[in-house]
DRENDO-1510 file (C-alpha; in Angstrom, 1 decimal, always signed):
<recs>
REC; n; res; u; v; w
REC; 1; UNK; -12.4; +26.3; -23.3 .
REC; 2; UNK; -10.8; +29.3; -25.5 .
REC; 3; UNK; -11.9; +32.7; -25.3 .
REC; 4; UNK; -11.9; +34.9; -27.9 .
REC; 5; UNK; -12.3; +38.7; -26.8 .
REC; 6; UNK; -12.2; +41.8; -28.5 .
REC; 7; UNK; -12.2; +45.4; -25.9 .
REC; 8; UNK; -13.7; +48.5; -27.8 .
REC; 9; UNK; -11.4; +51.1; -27.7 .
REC; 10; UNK; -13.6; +53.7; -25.9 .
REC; 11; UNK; -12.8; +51.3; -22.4 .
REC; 12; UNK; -8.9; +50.8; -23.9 .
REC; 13; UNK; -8.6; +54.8; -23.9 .
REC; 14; UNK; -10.5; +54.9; -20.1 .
REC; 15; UNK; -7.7; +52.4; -19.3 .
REC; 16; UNK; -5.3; +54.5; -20.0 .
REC; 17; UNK; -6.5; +57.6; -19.0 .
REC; 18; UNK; -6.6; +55.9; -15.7 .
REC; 19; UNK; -3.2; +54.6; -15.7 .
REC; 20; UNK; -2.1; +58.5; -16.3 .
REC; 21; UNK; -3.3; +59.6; -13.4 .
REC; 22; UNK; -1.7; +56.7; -11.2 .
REC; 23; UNK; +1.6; +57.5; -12.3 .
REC; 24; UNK; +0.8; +61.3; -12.3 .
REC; 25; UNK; +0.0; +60.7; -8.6 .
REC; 26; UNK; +4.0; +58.9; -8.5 .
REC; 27; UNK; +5.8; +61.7; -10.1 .
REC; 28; UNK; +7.5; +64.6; -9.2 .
REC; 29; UNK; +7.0; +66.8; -12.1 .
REC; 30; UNK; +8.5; +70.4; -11.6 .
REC; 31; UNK; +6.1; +73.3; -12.3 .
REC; 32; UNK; +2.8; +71.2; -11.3 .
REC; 33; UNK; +1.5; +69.5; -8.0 .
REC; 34; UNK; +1.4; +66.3; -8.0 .
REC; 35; UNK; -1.1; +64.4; -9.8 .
REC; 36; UNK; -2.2; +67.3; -12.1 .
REC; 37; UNK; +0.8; +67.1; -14.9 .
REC; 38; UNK; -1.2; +66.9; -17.9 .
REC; 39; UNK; -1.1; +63.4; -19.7 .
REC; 40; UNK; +0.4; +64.6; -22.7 .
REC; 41; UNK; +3.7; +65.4; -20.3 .
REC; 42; UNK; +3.1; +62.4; -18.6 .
REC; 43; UNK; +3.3; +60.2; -21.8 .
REC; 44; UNK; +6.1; +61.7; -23.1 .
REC; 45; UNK; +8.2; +61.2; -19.8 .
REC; 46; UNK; +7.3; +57.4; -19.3 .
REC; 47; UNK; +6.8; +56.4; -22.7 .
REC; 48; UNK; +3.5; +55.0; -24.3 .
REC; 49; UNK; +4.5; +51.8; -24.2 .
REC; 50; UNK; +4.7; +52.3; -20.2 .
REC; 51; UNK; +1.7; +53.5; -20.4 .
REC; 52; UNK; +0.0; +50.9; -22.3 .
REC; 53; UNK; +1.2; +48.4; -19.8 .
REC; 54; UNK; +0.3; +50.0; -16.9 .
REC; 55; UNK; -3.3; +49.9; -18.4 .
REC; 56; UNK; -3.6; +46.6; -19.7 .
REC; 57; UNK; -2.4; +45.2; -16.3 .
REC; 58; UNK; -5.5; +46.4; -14.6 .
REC; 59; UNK; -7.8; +45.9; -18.0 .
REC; 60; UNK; -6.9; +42.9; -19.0 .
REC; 61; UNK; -8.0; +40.7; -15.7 .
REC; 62; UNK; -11.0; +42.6; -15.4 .
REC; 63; UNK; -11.8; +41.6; -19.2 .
REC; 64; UNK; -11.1; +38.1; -18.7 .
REC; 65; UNK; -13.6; +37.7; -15.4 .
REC; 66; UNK; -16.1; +39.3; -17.4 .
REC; 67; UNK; -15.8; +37.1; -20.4 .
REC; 68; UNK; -15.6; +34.3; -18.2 .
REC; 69; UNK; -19.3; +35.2; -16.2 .
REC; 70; UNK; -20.9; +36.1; -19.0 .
REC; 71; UNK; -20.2; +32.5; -20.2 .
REC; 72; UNK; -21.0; +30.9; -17.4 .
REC; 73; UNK; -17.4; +29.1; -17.0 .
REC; 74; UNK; -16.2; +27.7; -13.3 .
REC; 75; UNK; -12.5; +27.9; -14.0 .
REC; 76; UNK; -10.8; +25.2; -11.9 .
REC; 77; UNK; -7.4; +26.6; -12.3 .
REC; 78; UNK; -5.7; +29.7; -13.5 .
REC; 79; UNK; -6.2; +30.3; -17.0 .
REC; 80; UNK; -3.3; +31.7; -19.7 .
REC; 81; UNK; -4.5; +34.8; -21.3 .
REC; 82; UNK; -2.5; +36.2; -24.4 .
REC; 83; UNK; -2.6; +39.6; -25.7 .
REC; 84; UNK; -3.2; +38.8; -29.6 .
REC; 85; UNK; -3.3; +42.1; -30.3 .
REC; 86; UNK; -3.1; +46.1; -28.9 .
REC; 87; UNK; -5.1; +47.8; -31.3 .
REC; 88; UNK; -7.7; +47.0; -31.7 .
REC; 89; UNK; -6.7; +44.9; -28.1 .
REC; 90; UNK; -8.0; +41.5; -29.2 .
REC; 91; UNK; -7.4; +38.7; -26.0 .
REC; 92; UNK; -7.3; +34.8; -26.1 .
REC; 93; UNK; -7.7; +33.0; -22.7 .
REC; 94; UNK; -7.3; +28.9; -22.6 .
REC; 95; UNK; -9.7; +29.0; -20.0 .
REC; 96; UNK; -9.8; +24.9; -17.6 .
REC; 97; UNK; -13.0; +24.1; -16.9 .
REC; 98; UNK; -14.7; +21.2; -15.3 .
REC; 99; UNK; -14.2; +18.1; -18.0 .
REC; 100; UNK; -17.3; +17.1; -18.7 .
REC; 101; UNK; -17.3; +13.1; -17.2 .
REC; 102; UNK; -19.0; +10.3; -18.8 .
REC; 103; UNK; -20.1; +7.9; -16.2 .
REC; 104; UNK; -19.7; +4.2; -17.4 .
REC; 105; UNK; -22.8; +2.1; -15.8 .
REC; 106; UNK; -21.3; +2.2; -12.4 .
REC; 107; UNK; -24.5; +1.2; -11.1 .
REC; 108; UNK; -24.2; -2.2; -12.3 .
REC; 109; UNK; -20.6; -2.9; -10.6 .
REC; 110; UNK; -20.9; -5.5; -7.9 .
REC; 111; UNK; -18.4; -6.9; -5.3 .
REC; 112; UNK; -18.2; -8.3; -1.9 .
REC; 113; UNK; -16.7; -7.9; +1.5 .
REC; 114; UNK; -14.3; -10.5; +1.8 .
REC; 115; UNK; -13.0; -10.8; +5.5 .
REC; 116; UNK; -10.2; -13.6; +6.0 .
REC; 117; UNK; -10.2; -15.8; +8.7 .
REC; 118; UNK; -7.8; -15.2; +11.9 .
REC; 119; UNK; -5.2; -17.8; +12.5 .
REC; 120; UNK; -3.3; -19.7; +15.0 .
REC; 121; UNK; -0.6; -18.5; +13.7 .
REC; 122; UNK; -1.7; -14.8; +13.4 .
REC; 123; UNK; -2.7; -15.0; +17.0 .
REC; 124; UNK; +0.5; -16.6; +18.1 .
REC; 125; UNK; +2.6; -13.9; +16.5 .
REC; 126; UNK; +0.6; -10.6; +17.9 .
REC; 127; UNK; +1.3; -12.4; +21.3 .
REC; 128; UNK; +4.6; -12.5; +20.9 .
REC; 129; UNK; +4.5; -9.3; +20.0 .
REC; 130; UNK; +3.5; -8.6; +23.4 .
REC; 131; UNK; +6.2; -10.7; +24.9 .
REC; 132; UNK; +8.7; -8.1; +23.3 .
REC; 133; UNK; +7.0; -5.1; +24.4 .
REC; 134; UNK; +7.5; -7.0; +28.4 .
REC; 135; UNK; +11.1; -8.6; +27.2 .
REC; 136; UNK; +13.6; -7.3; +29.9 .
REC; 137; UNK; +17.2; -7.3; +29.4 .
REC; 138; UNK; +19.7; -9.3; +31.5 .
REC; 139; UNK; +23.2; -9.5; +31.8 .
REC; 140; UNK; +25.3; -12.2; +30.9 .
REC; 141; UNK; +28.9; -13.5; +30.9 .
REC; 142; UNK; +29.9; -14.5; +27.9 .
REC; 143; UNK; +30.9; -12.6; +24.0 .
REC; 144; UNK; +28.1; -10.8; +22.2 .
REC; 145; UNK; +25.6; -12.7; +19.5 .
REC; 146; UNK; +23.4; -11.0; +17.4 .
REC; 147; UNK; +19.9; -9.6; +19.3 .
REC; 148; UNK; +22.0; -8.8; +22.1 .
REC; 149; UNK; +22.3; -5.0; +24.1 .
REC; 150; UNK; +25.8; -3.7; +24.5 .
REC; 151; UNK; +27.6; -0.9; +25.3 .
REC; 152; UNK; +30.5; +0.3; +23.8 .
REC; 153; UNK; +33.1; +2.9; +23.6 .
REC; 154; UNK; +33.5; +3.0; +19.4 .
REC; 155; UNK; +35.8; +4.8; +16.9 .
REC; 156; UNK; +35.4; +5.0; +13.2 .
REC; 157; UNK; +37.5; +6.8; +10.7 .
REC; 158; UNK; +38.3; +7.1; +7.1 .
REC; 159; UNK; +41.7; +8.1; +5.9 .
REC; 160; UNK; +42.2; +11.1; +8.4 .
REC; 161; UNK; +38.6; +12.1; +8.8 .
REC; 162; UNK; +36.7; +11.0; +11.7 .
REC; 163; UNK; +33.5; +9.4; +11.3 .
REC; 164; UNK; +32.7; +8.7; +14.6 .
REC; 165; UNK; +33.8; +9.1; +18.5 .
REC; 166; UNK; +31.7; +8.2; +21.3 .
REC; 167; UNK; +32.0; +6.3; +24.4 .
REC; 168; UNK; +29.6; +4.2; +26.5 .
REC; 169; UNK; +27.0; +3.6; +23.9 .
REC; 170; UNK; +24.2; +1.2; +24.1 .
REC; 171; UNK; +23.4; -0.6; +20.8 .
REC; 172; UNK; +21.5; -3.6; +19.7 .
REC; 173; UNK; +23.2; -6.3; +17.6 .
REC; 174; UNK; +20.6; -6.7; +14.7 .
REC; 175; UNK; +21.5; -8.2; +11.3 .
REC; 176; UNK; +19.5; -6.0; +9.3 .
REC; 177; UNK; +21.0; -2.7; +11.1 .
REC; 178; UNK; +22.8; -0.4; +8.4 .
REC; 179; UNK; +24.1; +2.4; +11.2 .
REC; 180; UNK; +26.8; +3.4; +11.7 .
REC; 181; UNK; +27.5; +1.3; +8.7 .
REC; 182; UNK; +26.7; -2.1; +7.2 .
REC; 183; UNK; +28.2; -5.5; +8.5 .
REC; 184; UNK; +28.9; -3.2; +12.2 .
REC; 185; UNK; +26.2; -5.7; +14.2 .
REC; 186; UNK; +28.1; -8.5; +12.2 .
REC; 187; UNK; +31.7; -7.3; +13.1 .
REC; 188; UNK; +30.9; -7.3; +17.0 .
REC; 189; UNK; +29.5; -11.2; +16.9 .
REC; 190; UNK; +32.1; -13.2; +19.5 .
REC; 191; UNK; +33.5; -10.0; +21.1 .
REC; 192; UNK; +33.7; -10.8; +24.9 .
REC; 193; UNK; +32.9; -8.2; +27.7 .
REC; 194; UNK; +36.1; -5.7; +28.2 .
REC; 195; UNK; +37.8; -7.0; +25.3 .
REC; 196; UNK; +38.9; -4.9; +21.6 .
REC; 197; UNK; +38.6; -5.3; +18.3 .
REC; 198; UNK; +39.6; -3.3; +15.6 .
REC; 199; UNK; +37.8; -3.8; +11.6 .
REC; 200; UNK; +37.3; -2.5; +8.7 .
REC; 201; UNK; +34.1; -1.8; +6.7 .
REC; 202; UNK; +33.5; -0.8; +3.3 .
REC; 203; UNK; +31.4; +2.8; +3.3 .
REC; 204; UNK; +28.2; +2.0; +0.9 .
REC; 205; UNK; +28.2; +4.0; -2.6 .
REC; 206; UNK; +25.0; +5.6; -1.9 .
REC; 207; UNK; +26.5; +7.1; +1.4 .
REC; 208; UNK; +25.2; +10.9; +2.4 .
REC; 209; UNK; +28.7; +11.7; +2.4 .
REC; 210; UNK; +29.7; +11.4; -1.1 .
REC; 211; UNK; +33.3; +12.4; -0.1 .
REC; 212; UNK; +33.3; +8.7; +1.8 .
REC; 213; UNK; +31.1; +6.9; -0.8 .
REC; 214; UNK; +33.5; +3.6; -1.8 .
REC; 215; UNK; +36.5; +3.7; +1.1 .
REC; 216; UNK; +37.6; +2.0; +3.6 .
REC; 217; UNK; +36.5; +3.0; +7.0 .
REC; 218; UNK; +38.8; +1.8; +10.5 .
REC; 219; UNK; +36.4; +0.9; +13.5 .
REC; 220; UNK; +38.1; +0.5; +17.2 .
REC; 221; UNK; +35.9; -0.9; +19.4 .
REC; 222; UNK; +35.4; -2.0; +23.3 .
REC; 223; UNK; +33.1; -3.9; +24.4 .
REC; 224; UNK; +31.5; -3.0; +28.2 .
REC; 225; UNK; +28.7; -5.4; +28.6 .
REC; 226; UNK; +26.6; -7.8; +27.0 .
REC; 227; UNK; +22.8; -8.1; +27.5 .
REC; 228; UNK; +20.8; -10.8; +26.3 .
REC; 229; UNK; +16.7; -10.5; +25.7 .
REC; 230; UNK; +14.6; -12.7; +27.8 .
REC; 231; UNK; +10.9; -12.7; +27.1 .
REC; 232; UNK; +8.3; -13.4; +29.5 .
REC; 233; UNK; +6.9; -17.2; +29.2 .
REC; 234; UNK; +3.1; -17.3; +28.1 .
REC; 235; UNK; +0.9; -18.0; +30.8 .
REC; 236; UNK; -1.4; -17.1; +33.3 .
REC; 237; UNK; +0.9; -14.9; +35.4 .
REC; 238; UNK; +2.0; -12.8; +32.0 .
REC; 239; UNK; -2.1; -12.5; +31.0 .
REC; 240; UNK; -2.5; -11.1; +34.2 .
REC; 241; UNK; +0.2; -8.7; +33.7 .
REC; 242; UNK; -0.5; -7.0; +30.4 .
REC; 243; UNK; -4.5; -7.1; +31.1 .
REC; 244; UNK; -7.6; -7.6; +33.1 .
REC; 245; UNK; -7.3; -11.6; +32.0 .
REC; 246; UNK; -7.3; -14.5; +34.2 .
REC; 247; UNK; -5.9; -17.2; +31.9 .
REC; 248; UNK; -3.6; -17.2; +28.9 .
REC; 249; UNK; -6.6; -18.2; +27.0 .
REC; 250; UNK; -8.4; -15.3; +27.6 .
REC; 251; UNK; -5.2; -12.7; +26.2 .
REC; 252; UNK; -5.7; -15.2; +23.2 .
REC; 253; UNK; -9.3; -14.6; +23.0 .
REC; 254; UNK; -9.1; -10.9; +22.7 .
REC; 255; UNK; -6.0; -11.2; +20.9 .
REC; 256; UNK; -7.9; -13.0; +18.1 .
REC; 257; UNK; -11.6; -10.3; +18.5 .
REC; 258; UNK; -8.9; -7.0; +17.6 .
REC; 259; UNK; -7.0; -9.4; +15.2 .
REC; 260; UNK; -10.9; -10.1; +13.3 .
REC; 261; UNK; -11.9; -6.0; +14.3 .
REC; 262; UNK; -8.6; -4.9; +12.7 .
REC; 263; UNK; -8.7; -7.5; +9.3 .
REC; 264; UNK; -12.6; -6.1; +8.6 .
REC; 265; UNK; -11.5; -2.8; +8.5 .
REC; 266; UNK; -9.1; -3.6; +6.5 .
REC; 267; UNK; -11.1; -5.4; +4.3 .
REC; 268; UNK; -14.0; -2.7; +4.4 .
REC; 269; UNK; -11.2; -0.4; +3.4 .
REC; 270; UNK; -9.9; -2.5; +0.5 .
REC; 271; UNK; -13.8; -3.0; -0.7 .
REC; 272; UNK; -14.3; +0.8; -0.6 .
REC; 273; UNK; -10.9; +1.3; -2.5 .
REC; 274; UNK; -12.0; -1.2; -4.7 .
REC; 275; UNK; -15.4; -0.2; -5.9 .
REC; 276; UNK; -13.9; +3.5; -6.2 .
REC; 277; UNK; -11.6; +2.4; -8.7 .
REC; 278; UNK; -13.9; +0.1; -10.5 .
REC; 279; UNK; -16.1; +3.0; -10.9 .
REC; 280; UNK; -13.0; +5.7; -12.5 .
REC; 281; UNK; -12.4; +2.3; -14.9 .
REC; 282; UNK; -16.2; +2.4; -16.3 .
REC; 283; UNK; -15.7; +6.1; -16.8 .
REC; 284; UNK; -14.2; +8.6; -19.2 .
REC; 285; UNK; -13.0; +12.2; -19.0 .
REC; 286; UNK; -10.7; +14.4; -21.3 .
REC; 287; UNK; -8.7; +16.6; -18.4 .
REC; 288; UNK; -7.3; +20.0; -19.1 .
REC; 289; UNK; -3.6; +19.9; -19.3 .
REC; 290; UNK; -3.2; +23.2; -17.3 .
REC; 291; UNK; -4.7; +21.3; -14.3 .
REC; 292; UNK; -2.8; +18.5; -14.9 .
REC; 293; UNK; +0.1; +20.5; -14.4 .
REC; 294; UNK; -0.7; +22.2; -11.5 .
REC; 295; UNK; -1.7; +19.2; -9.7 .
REC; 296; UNK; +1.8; +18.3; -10.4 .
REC; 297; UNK; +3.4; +21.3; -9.3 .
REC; 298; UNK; +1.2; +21.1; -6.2 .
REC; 299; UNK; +2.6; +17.3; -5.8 .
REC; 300; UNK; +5.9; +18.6; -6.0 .
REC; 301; UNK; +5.8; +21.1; -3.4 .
REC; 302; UNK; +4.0; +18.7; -1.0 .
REC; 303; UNK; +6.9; +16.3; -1.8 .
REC; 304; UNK; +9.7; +18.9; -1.2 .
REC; 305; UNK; +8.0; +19.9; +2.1 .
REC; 306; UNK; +8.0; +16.7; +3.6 .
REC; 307; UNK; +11.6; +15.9; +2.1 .
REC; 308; UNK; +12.7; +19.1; +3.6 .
REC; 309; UNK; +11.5; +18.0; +6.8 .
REC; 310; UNK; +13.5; +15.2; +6.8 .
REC; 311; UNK; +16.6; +17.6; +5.6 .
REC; 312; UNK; +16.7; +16.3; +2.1 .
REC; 313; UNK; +16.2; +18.0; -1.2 .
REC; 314; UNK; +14.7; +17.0; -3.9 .
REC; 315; UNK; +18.3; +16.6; -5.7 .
REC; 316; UNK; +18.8; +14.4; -3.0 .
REC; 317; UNK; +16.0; +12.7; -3.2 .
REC; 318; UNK; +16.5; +11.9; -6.9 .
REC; 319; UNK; +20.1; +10.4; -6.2 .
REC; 320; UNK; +19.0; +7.6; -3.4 .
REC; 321; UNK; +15.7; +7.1; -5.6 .
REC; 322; UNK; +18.0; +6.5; -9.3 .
REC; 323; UNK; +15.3; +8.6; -10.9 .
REC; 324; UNK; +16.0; +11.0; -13.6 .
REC; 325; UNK; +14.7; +14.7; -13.8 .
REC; 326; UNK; +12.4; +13.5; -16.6 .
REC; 327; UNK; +10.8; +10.2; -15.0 .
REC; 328; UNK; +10.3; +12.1; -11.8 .
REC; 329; UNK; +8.4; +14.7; -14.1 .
REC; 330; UNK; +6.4; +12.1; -15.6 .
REC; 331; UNK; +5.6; +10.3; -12.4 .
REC; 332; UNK; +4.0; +13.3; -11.3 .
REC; 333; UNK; +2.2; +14.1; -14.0 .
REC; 334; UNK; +1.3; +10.4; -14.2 .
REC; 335; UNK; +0.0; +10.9; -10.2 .
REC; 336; UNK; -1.7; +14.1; -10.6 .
REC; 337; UNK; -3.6; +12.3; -13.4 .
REC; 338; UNK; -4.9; +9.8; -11.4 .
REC; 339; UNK; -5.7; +11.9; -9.0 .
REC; 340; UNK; -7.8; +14.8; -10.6 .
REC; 341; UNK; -9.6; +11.5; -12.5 .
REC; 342; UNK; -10.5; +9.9; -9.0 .
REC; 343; UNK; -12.1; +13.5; -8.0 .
REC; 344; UNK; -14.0; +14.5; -11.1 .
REC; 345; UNK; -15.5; +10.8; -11.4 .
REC; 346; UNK; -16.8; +11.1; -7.7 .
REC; 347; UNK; -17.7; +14.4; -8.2 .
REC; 348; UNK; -19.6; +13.6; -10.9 .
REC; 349; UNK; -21.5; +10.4; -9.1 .
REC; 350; UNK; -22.2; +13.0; -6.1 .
REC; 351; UNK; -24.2; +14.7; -9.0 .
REC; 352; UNK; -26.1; +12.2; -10.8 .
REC; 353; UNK; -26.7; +10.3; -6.9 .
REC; 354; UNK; -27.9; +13.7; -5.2 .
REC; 355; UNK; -25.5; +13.9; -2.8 .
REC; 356; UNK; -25.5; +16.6; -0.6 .
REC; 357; UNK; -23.9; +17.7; +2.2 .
REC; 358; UNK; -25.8; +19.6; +5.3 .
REC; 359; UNK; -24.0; +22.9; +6.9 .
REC; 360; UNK; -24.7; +20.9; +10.2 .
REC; 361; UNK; -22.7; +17.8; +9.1 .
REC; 362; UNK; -19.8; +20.4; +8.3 .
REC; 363; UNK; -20.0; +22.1; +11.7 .
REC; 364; UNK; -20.3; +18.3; +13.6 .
REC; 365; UNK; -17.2; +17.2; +11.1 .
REC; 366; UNK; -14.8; +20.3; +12.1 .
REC; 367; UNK; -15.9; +20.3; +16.1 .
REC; 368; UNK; -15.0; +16.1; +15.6 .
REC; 369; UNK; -12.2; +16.9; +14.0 .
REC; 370; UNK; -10.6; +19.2; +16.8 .
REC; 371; UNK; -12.1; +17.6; +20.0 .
REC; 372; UNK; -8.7; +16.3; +20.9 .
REC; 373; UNK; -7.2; +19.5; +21.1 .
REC; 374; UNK; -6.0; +21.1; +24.0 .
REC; 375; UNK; -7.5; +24.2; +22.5 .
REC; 376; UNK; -10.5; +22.8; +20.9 .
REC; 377; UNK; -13.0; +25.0; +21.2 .
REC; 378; UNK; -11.0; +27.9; +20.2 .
REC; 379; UNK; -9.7; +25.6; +17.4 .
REC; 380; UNK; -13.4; +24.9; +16.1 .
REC; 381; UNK; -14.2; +28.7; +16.2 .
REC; 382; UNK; -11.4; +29.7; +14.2 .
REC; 383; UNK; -12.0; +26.5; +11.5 .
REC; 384; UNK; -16.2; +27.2; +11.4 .
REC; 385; UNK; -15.0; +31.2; +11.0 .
REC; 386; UNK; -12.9; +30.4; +7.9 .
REC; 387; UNK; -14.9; +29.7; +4.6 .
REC; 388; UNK; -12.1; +28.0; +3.0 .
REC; 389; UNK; -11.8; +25.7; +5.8 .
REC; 390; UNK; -15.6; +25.1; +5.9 .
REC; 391; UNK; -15.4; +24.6; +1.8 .
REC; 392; UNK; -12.6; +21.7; +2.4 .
REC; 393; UNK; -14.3; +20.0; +4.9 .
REC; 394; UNK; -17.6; +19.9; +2.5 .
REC; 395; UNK; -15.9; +18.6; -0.2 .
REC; 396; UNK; -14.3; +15.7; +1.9 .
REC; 397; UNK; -17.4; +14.8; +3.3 .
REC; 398; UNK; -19.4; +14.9; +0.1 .
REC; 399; UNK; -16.8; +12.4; -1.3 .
REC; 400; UNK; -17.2; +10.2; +1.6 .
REC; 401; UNK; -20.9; +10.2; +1.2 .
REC; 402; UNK; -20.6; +9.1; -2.4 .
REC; 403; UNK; -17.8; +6.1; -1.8 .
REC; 404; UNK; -20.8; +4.8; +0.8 .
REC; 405; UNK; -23.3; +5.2; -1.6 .
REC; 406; UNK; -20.9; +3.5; -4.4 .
REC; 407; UNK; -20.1; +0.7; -1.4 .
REC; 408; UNK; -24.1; +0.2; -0.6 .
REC; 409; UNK; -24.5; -0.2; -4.6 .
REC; 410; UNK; -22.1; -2.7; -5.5 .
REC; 411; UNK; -23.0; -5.0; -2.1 .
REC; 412; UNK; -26.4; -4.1; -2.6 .
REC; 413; UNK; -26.4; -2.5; +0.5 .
REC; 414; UNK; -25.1; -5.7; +2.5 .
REC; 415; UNK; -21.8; -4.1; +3.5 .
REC; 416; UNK; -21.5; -1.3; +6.2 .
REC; 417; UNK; -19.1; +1.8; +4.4 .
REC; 418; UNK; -17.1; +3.0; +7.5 .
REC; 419; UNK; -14.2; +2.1; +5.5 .
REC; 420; UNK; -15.2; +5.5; +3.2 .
REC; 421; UNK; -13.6; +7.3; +5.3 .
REC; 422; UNK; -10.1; +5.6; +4.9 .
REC; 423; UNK; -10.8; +5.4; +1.2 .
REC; 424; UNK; -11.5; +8.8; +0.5 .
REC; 425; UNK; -9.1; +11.0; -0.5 .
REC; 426; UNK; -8.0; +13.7; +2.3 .
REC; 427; UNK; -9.8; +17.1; +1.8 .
REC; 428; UNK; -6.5; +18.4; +0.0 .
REC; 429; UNK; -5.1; +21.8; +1.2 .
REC; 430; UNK; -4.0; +22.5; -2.7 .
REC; 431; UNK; -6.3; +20.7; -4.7 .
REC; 432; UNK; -8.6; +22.3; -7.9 .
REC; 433; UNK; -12.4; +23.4; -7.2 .
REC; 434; UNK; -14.6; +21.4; -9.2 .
</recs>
């Protein structure tokens, strides 16, 4: 939306009046207390133009909210206002607003829960899962194969540097293991207890340490022990063990019930995902590029902070990724699109379905939400006390509410909508107010 404003003069010259007697107030001006320098001396010692800024920083914001109410516009992001002209002072302001959605016939969208069938197989593989988790490790005489426990005194080096030095290590011979680099699980295959090898491994192009990236790293190793995995047999005696089951048959049994709980949530989930995104297809929208680009820039500050937790930058990130500066741009804007799509298309079902949410839900949803905390009732205080907080939580629930009324319509009401929860989008910290 673009606003066209012109400001009468009258209010220009009380704008700068005012601004005269801030900086009077700042200056020392010999011959007269401070603040009552006329403006004429004032002017002449800061400069109009000075002046004139100092003014229209205060005037111009002012101007804009009040063009903005009278027209009844709910800005969802920041708007760029541009001084067209000083005298008269004449402002444009590309103002985002809400895009106004056309809903397709989302009403008439229907799918159905599919659930698939728990297997043998499935079963047979989540128990021995189990066996792992009660595996113990026993020691053996003879030289190391891969999915064996060792420990180690190991030296690496490249060139002169060293790349590592430690002694009496425990480490597990898997295939798939890239640390400390790849082939080191291979390389230790057939090495007998108290015995030494020395190889060589090639240090990865992609390495952290560019400086290494290519060469030729020198491993010494000795070999302590050797451990082998032995996992418990499946029976009676290891039901008993892991559970209040009398048989085998009876792990099996529950085994296969969290097996079928777990793969209809999952399939709840995928419904509820599904339906959501069935209903964004049907719809149209023309989004502001301004919020487009903050949803990016918020995107990109969520990414840094979680690469930054993991001590990587961005740069970084880029380099292991093989994306360029520009695709990483465009896969953010490309994100932030489907995002801010996803949340006016709900929105705008919320509207045309009614959907409200109660102040009681909110409070029930934040006192849920920090019951696990040691300091929860403290926590909830401080989250009911904070509007912003309360706001989030409103919007998440409201788009819960419509993914289970977009669930109940496309199953004609057949499938229960837990999964809304998973499917809706969390109530975003940084995200535009619709």
């Amino acid at each position: 939306m673009l606003l066209e404003i012109e400001v009468e003069p009258p209010r220009v010259e009380r704008a700068l009046d005012e601004a005269y007697k801030r900086y009077a107030q700042r200056l020392n001006i010999p011959g007269f207390r401070r603040g009552k320098a006329p403006r004429p001396l004032v002017e002449r010692m800061v400069g109009r133009e000075s002046l004139l800024e100092e003014a229209l920083e205060r005037l111009v914001p002012a101007v804009y909210r009040e063009a903005v109410s009278e027209a009844g516009l709910h800005p969802i992001e920041e708007a760029q206002v541009q001084i067209v002209e000083v005298e008269p002072l004449r402002i444009k302001a590309t103002v985002p607003v809400r895009p106004e959605v056309r809903l397709g016939d989302y009403r008439a969208l229907r799918r159905e829960l599919q659930v698939p069938p728990v297997t043998d197989e499935q079963v047979d593989k989540l128990l021995d899962q189990l066996r792992e988790a009660h595996a113990t490790w026993v020691p053996v005489e003879r030289p190391a194969q891969l999915g064996d426990r060792v420990a180690l005194d190991v030296r690496g080096t490249v060139g002169e540097r060293v790349l590592l030095d430690r002694r009496d290590v425990e480490y597990v011979l898997r295939e798939d293991d890239q640390r400390p680099l790849p082939g080191f699980a291979a390389a230790l295959v057939g090495l007998a207890p108290e015995s030494e090898r020395t190889f060589t491994l090639r240090v990865p192009e992609d390495f952290a340490d560019q400086e290494l990236a290519g060469q030729e790293a020198t491993f010494t190793v000795r070999l302590h022990w050797v451990k082998e995995k032995q996992l418990p047999a499946a029976d009676d005696a290891f039901a008993s063990t892991v559970g209040a089951f009398n048989t085998i048959e009876e792990l099996r049994a529950q085994l296969r019930e969290e097996l079928a709980t777990r793969f209809e949530a999952d399939a709840r989930q995928q419904l509820a995902e599904d339906v959501v995104e069935a209903v964004v297809g049907v719809a149209s929208l023309e989004l502001p590029p301004q919020a487009i680009e903050k949803q990016a820039e918020r995107l990109r500050r969520r990414l840094a902070a979680s690469l930054d937790n993991q001590g990587i930058t961005i740069e970084q990130y880029l380099q292991l990724t093989g994306k360029s500066a520009a695709d990483f741009e465009d896969e953010l804007r490309a994100q932030a699109r489907r995002e801010l799509t996803r949340m006016f298309v709900l929105d705008a079902v919320a509207d045309a379905e009614h959907i409200t949410v109660d102040p009681v839900e909110v409070e029930a949803e934040i006192r849920r939400a920090t019951s696990g905390r040691a300091d929860a009732a403290r926590a909830a205080r401080a989250a009911l006390n904070n509007q912003e907080t309360r706001e989030r939580v409103e919007l998440a629930l409201r788009e819960r509410k419509t993914i289970e009324r977009l669930v109940e319509l496309a199953t004609g009401g057949q499938a229960q909508t837990e999964a809304a929860t998973a499917a809706a989008s969390p109530a975003a910290e940084e995200r535009p107010h619709a």
